[in-house]
NUSESE-681567 format. One record per residue: x, y, z of N, C-alpha, C, O, CB in turn. Coordinates in steps of 0.2 Angstrom, whole numbers, plus 5000, padded with zeros to 4 digits. Atoms other than C-alpha are relative to their C-alpha. Last residue first. Glycine has a CB too. Layout:
BEGIN
XYZXYZXYZXYZXYZ/...
***
This chain:
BEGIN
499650065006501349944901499949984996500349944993500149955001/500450075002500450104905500449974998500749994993499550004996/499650054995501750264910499749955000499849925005500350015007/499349985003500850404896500649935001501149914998500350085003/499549994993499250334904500650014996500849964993500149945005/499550035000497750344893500550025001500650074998500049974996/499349984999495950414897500649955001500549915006500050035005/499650045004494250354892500650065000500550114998499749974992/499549975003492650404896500649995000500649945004500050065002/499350024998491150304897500450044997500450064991500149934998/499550005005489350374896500649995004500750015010499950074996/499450034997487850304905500550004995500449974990499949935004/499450025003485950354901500649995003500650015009500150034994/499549955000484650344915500649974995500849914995500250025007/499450055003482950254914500650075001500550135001499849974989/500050005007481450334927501049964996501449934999499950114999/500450015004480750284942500250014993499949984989499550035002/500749935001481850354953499750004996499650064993500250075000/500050014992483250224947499650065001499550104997500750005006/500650004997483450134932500150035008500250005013499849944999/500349994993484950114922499450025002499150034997500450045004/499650064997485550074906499749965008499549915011500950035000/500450044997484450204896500149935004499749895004499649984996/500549984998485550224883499649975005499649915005499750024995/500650045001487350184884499450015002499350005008500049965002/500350004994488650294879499349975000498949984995500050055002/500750045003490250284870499550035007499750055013500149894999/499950065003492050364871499449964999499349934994500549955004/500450005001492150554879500049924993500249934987499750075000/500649995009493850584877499449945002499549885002500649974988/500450045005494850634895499749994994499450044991499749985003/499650065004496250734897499349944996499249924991500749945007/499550044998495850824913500449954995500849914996499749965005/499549954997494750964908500649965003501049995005499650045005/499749975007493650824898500450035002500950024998499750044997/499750035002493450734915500250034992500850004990499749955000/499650014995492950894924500349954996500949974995499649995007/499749955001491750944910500649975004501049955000499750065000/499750005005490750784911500950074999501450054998499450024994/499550064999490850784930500149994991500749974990499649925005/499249994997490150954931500649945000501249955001499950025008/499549965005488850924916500650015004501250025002499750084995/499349994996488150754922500550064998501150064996500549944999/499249915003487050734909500149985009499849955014499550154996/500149945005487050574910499350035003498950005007499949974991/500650004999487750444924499950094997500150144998499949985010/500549954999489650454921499349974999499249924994500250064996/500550025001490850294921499550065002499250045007500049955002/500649964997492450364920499549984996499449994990500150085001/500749995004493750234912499850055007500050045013499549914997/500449994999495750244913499250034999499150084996500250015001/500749955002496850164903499650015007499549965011499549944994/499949965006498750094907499450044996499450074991500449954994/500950005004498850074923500250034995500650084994499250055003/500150015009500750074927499249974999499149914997500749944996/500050074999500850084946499849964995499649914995499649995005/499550044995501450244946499949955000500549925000500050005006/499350005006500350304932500649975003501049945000500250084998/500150055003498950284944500549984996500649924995499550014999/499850064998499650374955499749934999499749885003500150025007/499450024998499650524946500349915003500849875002500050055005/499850035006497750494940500949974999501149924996499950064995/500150085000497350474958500250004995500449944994499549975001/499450034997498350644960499749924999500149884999500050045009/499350005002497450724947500649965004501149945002500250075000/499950025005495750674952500849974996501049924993499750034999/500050094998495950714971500049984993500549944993499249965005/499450034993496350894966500049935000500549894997499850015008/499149995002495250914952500549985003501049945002500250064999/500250055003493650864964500749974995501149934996499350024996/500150074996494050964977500349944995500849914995499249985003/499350015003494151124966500349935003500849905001500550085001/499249944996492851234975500649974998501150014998500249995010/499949945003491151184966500750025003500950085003499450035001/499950005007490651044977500150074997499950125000499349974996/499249985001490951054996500150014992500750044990500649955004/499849955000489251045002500550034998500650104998499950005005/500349965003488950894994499850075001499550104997499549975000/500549994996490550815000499650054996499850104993500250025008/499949954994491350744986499450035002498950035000500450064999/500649984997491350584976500250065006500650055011499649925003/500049934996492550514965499450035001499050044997500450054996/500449974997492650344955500350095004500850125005499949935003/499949934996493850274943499350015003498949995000500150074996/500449964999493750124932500250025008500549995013499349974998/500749974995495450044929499450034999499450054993500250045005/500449975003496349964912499550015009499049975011499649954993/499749925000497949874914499650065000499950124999500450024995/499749994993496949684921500350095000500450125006500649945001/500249944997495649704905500450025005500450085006499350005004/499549915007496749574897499750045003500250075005499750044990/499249994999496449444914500150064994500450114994500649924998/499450045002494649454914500550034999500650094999500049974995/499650074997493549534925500349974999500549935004499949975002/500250075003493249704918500249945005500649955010500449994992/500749995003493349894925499749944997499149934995500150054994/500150045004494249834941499650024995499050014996499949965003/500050094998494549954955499949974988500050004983498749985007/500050005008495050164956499849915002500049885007500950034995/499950075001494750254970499849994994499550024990499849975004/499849995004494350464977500449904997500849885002500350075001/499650035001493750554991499949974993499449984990500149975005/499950025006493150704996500349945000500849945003500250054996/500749975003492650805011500049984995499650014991499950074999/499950015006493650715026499350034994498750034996500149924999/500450025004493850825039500049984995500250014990499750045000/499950094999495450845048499350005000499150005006500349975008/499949994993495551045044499549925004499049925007499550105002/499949915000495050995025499950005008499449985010499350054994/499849984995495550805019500050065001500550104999500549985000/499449924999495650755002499550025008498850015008499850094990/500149955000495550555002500150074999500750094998499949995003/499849954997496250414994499550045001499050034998500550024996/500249974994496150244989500050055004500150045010500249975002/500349944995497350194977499349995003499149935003499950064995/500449965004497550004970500050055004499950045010499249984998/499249975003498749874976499850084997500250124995500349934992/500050045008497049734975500950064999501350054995498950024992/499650085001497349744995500049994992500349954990499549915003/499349984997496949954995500449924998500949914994500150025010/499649955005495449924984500749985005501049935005499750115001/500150045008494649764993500450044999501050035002499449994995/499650054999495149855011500249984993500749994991499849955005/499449954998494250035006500849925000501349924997499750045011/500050005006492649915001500650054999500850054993499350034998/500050055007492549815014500350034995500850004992499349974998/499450014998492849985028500149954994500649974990500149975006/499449965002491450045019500749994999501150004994500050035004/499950055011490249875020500450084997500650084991498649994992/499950085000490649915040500349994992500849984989499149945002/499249995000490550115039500349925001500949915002500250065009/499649984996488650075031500850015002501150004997499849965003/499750044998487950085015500250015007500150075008500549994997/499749984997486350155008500549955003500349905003499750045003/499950024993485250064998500750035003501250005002500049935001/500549975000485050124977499749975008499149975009499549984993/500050044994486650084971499450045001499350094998500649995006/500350055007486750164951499749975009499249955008500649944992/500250054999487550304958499649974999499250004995499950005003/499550004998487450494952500449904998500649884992500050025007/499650065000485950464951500549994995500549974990499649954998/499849995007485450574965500149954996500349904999500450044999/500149935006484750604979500149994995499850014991500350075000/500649994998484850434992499850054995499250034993499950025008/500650065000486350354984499550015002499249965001500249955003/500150035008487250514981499649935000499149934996500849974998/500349955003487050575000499849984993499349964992500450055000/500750034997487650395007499350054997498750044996500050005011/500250045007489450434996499149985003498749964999500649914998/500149975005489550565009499849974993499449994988500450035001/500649955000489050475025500250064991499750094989500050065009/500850005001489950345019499650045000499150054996499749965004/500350035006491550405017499349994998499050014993500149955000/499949925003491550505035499849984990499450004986501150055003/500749985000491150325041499950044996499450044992499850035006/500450015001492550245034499450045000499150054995500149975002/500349955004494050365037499249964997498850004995500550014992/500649954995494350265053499750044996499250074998500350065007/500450054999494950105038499650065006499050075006500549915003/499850034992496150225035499349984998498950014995500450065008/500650004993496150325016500249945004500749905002499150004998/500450075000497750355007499650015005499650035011500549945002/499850054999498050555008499949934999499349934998500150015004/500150055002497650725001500649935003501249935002499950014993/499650095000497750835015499849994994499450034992499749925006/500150105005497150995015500449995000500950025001499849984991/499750055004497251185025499849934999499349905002500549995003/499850034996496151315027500549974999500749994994499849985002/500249994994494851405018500549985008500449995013499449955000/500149944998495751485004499849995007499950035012499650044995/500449995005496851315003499650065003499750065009499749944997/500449934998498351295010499449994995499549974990500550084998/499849955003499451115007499450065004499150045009499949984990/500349954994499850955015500150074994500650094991500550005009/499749925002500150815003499650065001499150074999500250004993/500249944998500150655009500250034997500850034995500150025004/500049945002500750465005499650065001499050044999500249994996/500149964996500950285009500150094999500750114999500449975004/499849925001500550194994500050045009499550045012499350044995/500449945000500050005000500450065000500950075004499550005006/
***
């Protein structure tokens, strides 16, 4: 496992981004627990606990994979992971991404932060494609992956279902300069 920080200023205070801790659970949940009750964001449609958190923090970290928070005056308000986009062995250089910030905290630059650095240290460990799976429209999270490199690659109509109605799902597609 990555051990690593990086303490900086920001207008409100100071940040972390760091590997998340099995005590970051709760603070996780309650923010990813937002997305899964409002919006669909998320495709889960039952809230999790700091238990099926911790699970889901451990998996990542044991497969070798980031894990990370951003961190504001020892508050987590964002965090940030990458897991498996297929299950067979060729898919193995090829992550999907995730990222989720506190819903009060959107709009301040969170998101970019934690992104870049997971992209970074994704390249470290030679991934060689990264997928974002957006839930359509989505224009802060389209734009946000476009503003990072990503190209908009396909999308599937009507895939999902939640809050009574279908939701499309577009894949975006970013490739790692240090991929093997």
């Amino acid at each position: 496992i990555m051990r690593m920080k990086y303490k900086n200023l920001n207008r409100r205070g100071t940040y972390m981004i760091r590997n998340a801790e099995l005590r970051d659970a709760k603070e996780i949940a309650e923010i990813y627990n937002y997305y899964i009750k409002e919006t669909v964001i998320t495709f889960e449609t039952e809230e999790i606990g700091t238990e099926e958190m911790e699970k889901r923090i451990k998996k990542t970290q044991e497969a070798g994979y980031p894990f990370i928070i951003y961190e504001e005056d020892d508050k987590v308000t964002g965090y940030a992971y990458v897991g498996l986009w297929r299950e067979r062995n060729a898919y193995k250089d090829t992550l999907e991404t995730s990222i989720y910030i506190d819903k009060d905290r959107k709009t301040r630059g969170i998101g970019r932060k934690l992104y870049k650095k997971l992209i970074e240290l994704c390249a470290e460990i030679k991934v060689h494609v990264l997928i974002g799976v957006l839930s359509y429209p989505n224009l802060a999270s389209q734009r946000l992956h476009e503003s990072l490199g990503f190209e908009k690659v396909g999308c599937f109509k009507e895939v999902g279902k939640k809050f009574g109605k279908f939701v499309d799902v577009e894949f975006w597609s970013l490739t790692l300069k240090e991929g093997k």
